[in-house]
PDB file of N, CA, C and O in Angstrom:
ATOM      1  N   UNK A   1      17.445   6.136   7.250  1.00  0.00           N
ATOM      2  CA  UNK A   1      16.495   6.858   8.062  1.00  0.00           C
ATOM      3  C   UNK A   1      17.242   7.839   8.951  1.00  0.00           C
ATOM      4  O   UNK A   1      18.416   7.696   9.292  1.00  0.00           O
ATOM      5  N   UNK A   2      16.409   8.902   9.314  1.00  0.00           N
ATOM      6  CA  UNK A   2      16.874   9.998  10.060  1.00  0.00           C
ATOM      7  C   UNK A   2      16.508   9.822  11.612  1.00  0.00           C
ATOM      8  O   UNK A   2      15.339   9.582  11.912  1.00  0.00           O
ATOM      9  N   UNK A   3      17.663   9.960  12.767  1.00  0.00           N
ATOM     10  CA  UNK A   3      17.435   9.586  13.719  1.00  0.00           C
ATOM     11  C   UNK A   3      17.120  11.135  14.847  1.00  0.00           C
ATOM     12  O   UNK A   3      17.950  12.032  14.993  1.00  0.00           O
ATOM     13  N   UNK A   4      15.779  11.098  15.495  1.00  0.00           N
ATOM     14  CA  UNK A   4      16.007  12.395  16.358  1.00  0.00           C
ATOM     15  C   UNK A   4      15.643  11.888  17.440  1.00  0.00           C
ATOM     16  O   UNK A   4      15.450  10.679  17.566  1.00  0.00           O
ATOM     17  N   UNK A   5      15.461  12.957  18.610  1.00  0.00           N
ATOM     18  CA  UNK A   5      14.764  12.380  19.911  1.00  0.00           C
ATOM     19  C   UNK A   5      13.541  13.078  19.965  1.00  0.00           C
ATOM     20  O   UNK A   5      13.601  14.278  19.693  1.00  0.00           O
ATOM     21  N   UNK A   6      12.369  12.564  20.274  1.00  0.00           N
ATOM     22  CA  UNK A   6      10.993  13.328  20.896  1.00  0.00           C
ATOM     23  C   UNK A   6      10.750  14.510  21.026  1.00  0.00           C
ATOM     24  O   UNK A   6       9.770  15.173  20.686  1.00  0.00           O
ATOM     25  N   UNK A   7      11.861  14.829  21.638  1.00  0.00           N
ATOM     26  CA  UNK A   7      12.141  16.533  22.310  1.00  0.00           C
ATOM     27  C   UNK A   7      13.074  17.434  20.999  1.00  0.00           C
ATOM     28  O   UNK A   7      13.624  18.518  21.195  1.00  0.00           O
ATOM     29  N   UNK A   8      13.075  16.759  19.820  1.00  0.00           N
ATOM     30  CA  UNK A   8      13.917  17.463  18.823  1.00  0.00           C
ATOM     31  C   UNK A   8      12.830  18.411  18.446  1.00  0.00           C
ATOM     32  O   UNK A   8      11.626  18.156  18.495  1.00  0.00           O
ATOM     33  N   UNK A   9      13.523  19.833  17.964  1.00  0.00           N
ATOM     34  CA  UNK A   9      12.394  21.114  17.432  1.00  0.00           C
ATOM     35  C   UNK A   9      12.011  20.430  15.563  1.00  0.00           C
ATOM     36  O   UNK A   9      12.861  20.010  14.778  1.00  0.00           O
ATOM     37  N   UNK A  10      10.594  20.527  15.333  1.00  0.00           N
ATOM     38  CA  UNK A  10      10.746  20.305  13.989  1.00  0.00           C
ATOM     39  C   UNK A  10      11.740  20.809  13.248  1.00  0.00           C
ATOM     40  O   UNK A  10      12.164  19.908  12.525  1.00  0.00           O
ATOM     41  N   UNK A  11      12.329  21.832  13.073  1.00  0.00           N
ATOM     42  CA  UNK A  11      13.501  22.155  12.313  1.00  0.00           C
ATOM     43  C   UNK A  11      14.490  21.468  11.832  1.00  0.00           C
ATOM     44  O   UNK A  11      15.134  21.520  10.784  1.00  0.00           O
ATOM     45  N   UNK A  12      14.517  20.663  12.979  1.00  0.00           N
ATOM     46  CA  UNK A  12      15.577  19.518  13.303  1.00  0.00           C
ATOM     47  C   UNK A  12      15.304  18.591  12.078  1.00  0.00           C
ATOM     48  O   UNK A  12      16.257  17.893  11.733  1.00  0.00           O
ATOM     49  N   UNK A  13      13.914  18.459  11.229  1.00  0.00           N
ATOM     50  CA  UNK A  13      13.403  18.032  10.486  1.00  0.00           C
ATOM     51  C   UNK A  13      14.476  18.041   8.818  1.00  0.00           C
ATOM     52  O   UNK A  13      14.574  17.208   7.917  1.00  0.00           O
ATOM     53  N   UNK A  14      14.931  19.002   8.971  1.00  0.00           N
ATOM     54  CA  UNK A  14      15.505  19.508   7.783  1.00  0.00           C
ATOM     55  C   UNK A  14      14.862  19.509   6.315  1.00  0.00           C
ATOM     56  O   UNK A  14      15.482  19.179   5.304  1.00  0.00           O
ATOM     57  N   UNK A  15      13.433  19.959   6.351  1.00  0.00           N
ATOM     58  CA  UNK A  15      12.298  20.109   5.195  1.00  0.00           C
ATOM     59  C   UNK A  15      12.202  21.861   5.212  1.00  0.00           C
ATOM     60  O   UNK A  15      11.864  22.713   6.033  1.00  0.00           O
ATOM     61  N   UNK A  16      12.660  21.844   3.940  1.00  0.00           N
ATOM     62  CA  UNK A  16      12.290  23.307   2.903  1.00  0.00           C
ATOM     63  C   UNK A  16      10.517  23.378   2.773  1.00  0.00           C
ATOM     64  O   UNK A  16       9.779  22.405   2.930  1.00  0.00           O
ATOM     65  N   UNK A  17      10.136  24.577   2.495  1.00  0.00           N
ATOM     66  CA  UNK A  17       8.473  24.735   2.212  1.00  0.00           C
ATOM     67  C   UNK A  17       8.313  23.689   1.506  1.00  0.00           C
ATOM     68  O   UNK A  17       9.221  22.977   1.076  1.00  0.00           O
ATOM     69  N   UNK A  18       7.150  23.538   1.348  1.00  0.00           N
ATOM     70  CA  UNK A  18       6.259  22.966   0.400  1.00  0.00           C
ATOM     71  C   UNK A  18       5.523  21.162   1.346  1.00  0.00           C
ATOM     72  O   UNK A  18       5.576  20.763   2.510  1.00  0.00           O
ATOM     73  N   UNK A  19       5.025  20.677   0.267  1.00  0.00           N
ATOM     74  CA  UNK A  19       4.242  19.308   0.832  1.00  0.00           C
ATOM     75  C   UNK A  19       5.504  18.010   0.804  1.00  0.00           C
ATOM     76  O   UNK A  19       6.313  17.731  -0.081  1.00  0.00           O
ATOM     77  N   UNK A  20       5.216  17.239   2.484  1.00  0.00           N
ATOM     78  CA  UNK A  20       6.305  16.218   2.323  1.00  0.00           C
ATOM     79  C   UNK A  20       5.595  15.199   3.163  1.00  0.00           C
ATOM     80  O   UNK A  20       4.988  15.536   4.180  1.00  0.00           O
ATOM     81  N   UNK A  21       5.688  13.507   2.600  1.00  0.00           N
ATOM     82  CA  UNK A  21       5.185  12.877   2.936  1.00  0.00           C
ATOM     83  C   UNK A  21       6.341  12.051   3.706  1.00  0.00           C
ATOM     84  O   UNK A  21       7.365  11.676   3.136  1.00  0.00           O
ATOM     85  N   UNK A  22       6.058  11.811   5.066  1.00  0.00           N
ATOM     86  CA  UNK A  22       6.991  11.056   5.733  1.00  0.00           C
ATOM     87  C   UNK A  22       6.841  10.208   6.297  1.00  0.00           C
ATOM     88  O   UNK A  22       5.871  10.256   7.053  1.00  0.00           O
ATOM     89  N   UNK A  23       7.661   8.951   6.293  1.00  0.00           N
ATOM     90  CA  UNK A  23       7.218   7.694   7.069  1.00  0.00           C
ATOM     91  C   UNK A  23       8.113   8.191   8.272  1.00  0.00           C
ATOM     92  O   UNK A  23       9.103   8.922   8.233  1.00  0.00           O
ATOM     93  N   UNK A  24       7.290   7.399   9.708  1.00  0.00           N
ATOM     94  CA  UNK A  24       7.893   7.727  10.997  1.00  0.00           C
ATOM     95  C   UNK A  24       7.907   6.259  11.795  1.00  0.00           C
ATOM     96  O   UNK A  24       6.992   5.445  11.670  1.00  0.00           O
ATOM     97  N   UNK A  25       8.717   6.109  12.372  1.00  0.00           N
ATOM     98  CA  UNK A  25       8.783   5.354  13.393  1.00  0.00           C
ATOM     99  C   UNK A  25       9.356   5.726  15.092  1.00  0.00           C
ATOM    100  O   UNK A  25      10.335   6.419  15.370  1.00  0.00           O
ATOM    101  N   UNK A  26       8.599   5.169  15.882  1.00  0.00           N
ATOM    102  CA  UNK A  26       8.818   5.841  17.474  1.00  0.00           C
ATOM    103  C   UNK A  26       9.364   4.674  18.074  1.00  0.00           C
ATOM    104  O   UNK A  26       8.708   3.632  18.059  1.00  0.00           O
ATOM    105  N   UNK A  27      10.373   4.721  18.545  1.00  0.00           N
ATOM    106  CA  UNK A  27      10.062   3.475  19.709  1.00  0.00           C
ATOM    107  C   UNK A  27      11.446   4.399  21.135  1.00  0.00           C
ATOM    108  O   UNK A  27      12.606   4.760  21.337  1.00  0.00           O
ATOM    109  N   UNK A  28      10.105   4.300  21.663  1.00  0.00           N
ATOM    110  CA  UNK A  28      10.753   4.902  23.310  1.00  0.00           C
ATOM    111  C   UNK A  28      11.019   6.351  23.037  1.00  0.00           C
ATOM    112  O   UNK A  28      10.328   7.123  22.373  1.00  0.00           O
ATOM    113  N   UNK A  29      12.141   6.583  23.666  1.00  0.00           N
ATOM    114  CA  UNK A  29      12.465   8.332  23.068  1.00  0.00           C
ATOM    115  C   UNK A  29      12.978   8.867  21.539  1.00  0.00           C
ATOM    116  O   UNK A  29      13.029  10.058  21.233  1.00  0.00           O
ATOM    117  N   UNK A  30      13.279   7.950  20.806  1.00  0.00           N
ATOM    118  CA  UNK A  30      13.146   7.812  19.601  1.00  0.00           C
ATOM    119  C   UNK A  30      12.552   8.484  18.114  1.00  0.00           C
ATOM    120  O   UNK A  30      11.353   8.754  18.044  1.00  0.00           O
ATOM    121  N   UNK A  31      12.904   8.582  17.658  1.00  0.00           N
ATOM    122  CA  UNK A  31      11.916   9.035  16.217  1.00  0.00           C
ATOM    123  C   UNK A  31      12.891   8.802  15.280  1.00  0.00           C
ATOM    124  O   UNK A  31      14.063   9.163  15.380  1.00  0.00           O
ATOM    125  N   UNK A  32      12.367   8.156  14.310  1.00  0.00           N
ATOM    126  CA  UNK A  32      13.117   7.801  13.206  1.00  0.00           C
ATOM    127  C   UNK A  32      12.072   8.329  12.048  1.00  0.00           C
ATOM    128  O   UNK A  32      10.854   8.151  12.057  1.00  0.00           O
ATOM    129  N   UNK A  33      12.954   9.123  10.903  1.00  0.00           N
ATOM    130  CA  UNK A  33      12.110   9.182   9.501  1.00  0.00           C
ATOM    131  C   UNK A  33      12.715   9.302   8.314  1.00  0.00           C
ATOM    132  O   UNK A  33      13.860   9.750   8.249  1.00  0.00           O
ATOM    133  N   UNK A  34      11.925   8.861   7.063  1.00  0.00           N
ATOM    134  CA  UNK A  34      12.706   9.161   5.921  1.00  0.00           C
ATOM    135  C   UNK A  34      11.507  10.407   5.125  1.00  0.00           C
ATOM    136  O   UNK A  34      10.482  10.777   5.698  1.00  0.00           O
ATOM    137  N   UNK A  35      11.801  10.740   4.170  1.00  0.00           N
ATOM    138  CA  UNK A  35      10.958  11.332   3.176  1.00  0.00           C
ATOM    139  C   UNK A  35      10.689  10.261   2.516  1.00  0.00           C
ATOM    140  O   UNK A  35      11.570   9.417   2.348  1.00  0.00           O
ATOM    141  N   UNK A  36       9.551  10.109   2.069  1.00  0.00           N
ATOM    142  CA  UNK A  36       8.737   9.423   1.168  1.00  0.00           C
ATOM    143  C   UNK A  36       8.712   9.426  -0.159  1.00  0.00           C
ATOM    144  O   UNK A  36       8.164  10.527  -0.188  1.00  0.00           O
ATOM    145  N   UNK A  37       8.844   9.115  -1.473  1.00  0.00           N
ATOM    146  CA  UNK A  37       8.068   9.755  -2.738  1.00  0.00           C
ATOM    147  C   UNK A  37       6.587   9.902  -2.241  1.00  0.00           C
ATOM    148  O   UNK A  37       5.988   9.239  -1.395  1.00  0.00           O
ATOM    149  N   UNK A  38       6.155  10.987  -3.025  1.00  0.00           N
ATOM    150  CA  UNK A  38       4.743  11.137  -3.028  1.00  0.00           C
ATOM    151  C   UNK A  38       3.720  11.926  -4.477  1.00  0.00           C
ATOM    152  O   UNK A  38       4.082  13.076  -4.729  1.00  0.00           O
ATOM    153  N   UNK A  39       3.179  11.674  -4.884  1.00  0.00           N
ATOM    154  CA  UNK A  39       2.615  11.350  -6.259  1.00  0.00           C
ATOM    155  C   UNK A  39       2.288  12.901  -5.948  1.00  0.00           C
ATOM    156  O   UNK A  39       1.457  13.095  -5.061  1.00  0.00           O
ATOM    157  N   UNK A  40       2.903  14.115  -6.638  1.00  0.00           N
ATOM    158  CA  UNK A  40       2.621  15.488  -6.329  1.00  0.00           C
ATOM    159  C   UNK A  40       1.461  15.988  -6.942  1.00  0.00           C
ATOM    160  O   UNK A  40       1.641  16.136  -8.151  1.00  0.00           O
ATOM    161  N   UNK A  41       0.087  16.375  -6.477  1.00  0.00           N
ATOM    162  CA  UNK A  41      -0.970  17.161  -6.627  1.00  0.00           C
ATOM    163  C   UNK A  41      -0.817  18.782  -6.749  1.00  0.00           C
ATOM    164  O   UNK A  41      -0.305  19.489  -5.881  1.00  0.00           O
ATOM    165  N   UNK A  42      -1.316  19.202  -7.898  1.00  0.00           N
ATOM    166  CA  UNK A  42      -1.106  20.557  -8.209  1.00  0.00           C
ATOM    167  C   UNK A  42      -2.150  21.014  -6.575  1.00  0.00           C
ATOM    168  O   UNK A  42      -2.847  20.291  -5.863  1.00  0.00           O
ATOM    169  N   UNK A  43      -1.814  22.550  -6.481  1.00  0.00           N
ATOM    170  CA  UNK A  43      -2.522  23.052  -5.593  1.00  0.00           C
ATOM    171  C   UNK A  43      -4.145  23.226  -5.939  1.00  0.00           C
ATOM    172  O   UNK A  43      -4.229  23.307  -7.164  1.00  0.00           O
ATOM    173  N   UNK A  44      -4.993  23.282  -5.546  1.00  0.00           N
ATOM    174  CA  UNK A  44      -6.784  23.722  -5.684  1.00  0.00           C
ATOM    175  C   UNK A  44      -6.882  24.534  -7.192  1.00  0.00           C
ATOM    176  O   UNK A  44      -7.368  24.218  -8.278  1.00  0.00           O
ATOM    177  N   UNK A  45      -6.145  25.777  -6.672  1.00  0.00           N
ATOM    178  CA  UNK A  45      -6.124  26.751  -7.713  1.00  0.00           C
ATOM    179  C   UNK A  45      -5.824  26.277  -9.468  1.00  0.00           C
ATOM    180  O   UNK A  45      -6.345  26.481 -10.564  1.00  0.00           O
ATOM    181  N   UNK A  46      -4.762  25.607  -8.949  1.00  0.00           N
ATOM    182  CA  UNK A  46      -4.652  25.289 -10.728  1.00  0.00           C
ATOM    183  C   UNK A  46      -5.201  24.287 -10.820  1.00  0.00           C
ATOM    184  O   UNK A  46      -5.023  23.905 -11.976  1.00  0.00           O
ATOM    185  N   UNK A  47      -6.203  23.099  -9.912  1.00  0.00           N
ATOM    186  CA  UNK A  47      -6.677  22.202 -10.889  1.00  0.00           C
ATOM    187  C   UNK A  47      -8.252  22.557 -11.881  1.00  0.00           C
ATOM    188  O   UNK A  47      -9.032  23.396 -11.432  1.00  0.00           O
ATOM    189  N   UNK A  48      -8.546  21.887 -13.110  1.00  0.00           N
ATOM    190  CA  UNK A  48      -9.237  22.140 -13.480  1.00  0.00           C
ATOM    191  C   UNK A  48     -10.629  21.307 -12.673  1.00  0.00           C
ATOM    192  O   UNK A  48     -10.554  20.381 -11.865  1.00  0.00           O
ATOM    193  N   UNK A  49     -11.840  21.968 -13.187  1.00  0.00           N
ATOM    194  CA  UNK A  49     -13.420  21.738 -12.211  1.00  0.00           C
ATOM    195  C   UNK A  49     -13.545  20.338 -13.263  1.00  0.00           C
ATOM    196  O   UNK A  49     -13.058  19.869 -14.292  1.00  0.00           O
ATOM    197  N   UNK A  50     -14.529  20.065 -12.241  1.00  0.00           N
ATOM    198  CA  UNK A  50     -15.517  18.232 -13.437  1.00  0.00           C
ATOM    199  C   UNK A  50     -16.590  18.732 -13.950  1.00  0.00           C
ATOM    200  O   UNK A  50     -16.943  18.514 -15.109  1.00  0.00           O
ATOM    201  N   UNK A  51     -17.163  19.396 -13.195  1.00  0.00           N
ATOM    202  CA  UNK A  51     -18.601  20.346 -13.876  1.00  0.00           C
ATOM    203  C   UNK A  51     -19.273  19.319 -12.918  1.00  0.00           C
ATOM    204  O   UNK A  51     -20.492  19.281 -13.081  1.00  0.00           O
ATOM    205  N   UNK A  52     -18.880  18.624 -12.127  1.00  0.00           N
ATOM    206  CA  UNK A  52     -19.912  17.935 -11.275  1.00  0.00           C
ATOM    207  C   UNK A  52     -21.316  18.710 -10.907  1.00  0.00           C
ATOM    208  O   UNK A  52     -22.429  18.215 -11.087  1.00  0.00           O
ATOM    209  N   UNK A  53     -21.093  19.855 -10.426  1.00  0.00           N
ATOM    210  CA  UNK A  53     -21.946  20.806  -9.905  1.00  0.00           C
ATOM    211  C   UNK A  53     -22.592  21.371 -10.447  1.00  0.00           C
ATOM    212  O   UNK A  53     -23.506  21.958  -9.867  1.00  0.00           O
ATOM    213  N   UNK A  54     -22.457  21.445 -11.560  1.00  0.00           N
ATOM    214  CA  UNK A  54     -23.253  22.173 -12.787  1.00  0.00           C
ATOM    215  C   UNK A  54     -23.910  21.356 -13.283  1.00  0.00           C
ATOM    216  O   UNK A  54     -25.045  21.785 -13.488  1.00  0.00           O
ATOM    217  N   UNK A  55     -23.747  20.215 -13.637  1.00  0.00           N
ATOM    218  CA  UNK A  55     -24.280  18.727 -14.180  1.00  0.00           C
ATOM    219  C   UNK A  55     -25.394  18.313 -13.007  1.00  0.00           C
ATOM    220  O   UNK A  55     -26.561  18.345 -13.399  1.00  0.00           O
ATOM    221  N   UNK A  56     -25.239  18.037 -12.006  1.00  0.00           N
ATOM    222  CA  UNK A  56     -26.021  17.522 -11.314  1.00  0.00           C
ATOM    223  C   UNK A  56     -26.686  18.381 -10.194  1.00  0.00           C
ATOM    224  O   UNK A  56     -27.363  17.760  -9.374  1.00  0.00           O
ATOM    225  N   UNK A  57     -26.575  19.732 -10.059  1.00  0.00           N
ATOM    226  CA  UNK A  57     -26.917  20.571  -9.251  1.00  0.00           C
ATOM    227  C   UNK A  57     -28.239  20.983  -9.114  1.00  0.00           C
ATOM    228  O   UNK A  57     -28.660  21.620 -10.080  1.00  0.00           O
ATOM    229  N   UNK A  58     -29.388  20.722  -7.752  1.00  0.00           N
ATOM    230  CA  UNK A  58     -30.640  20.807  -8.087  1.00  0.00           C
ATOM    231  C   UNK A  58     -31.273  19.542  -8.748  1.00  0.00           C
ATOM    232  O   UNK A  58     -32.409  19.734  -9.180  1.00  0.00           O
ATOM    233  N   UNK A  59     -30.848  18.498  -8.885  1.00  0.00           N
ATOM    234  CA  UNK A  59     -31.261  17.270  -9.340  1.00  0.00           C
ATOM    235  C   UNK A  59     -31.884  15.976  -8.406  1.00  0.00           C
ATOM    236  O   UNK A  59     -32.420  14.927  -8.766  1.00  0.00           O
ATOM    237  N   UNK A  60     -31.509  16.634  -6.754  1.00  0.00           N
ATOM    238  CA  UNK A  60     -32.121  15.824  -5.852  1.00  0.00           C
ATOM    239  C   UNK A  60     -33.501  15.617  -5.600  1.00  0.00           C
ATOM    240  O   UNK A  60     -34.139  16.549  -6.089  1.00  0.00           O
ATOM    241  N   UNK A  61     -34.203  14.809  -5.058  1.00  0.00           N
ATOM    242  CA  UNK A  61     -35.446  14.771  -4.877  1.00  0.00           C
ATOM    243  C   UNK A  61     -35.598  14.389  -3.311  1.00  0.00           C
ATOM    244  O   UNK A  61     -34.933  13.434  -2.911  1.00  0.00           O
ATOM    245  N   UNK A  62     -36.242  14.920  -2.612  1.00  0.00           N
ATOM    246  CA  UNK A  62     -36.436  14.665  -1.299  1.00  0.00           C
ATOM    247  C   UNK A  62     -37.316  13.472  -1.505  1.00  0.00           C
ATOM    248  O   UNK A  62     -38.098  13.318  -2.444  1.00  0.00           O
ATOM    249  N   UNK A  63     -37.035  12.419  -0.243  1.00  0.00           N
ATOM    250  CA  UNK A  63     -37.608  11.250  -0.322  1.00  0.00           C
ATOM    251  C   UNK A  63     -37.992  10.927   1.278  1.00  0.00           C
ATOM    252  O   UNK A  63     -37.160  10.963   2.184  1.00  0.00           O
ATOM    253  N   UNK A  64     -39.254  10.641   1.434  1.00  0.00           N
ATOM    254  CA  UNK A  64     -39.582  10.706   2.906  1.00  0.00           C
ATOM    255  C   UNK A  64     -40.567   9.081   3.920  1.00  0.00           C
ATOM    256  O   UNK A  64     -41.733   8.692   4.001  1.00  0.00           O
ATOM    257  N   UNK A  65     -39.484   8.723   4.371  1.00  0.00           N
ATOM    258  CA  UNK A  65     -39.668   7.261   4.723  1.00  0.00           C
ATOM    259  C   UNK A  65     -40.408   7.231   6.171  1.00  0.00           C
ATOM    260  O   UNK A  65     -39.805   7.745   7.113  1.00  0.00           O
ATOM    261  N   UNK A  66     -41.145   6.898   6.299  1.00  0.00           N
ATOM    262  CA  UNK A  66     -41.333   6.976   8.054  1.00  0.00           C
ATOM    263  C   UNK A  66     -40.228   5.762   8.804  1.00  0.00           C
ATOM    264  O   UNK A  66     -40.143   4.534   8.775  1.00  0.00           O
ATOM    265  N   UNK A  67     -39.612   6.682   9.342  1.00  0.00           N
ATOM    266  CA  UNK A  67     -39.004   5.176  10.567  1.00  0.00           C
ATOM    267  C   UNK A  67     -37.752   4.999   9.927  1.00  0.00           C
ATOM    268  O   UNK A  67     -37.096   3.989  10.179  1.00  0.00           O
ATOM    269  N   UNK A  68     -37.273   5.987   9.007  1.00  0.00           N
ATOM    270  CA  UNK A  68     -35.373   5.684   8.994  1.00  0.00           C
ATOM    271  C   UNK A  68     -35.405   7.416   8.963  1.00  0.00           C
ATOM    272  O   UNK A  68     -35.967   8.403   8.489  1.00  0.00           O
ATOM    273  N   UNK A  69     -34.077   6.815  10.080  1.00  0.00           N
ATOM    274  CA  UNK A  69     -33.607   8.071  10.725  1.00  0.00           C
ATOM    275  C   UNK A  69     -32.594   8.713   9.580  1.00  0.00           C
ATOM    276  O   UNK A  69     -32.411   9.865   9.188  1.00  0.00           O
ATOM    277  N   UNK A  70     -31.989   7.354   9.208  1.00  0.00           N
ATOM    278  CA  UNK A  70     -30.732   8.321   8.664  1.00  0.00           C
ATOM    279  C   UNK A  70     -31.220   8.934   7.017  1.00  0.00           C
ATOM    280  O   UNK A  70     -30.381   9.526   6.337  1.00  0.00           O
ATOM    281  N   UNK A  71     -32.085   8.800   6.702  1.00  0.00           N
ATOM    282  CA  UNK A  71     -32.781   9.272   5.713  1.00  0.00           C
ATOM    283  C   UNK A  71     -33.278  10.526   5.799  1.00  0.00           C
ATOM    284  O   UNK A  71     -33.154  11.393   4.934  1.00  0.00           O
ATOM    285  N   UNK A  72     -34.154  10.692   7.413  1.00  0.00           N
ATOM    286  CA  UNK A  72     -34.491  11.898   7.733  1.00  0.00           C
ATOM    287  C   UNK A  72     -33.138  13.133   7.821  1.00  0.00           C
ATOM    288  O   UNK A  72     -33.068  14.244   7.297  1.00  0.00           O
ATOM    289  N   UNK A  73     -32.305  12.508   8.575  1.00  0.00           N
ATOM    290  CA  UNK A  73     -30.737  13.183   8.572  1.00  0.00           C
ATOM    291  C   UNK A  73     -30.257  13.722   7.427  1.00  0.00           C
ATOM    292  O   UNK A  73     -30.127  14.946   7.396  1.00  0.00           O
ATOM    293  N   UNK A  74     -29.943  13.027   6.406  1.00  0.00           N
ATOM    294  CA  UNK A  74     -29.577  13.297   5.108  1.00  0.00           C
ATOM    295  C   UNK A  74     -30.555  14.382   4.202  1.00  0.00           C
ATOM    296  O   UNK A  74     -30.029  15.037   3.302  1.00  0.00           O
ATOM    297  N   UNK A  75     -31.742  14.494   4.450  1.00  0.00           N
ATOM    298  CA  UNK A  75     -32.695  15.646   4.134  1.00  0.00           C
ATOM    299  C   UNK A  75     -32.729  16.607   4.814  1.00  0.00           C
ATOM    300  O   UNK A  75     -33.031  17.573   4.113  1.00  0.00           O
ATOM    301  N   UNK A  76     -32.560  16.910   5.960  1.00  0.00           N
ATOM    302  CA  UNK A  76     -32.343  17.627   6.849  1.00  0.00           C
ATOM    303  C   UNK A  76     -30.987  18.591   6.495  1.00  0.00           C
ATOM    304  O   UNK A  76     -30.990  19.696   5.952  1.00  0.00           O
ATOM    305  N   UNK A  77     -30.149  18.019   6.851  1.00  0.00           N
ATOM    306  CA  UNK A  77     -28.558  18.275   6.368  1.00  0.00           C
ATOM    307  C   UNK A  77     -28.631  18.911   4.729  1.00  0.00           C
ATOM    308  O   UNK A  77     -28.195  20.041   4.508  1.00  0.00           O
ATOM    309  N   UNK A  78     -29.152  18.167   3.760  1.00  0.00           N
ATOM    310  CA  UNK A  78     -28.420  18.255   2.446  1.00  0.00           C
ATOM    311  C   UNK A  78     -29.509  19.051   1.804  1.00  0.00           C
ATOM    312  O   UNK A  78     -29.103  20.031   1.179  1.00  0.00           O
ATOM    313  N   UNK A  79     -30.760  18.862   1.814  1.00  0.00           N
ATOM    314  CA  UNK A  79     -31.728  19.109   0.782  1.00  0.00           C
ATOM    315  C   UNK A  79     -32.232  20.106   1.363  1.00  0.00           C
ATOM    316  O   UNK A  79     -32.115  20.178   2.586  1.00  0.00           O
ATOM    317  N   UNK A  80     -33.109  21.409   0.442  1.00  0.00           N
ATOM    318  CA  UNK A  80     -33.743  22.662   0.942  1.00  0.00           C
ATOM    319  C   UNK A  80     -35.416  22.299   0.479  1.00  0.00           C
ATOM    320  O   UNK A  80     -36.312  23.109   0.718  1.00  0.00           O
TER     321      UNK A  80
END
């Protein structure tokens, strides 16, 4: 593990661009960390769609209960 103090500048970090998953530990003025493995996710752009939205889009039905709120909420919010 990598040892800094509180008051160290992230730099101090010694991480190049990109995504990094780090375990940390504090105790007192302290900071301790390592890099993690972390199971790498392409960015938004290159992943491919589910068609979720196309499949089920417009398929809701408003449903109207007297006396639950969070029902009213959820129609309110989600449904036109």
């Amino acid at each position: 593990m990598t040892v800094l103090t509180k008051s160290a500048p992230i730099e101090s970090l010694g991480l190049g661009p990109g995504v990094h998953l780090l375990k940390v530990v504090v105790a007192g003025d302290i900071v301790a960390f390592e890099v993690a493995p972390s199971a790498h996710r392409p960015p938004p752009e290159q992943r491919q769609g589910t068609g979720f939205v196309k499949t089920w889009s417009g398929t809701a039905r408003k449903m109207d209960v007297p006396g639950d709120a969070w029902l009213a909420h959820i129609n309110a919010k989600h449904l036109r």
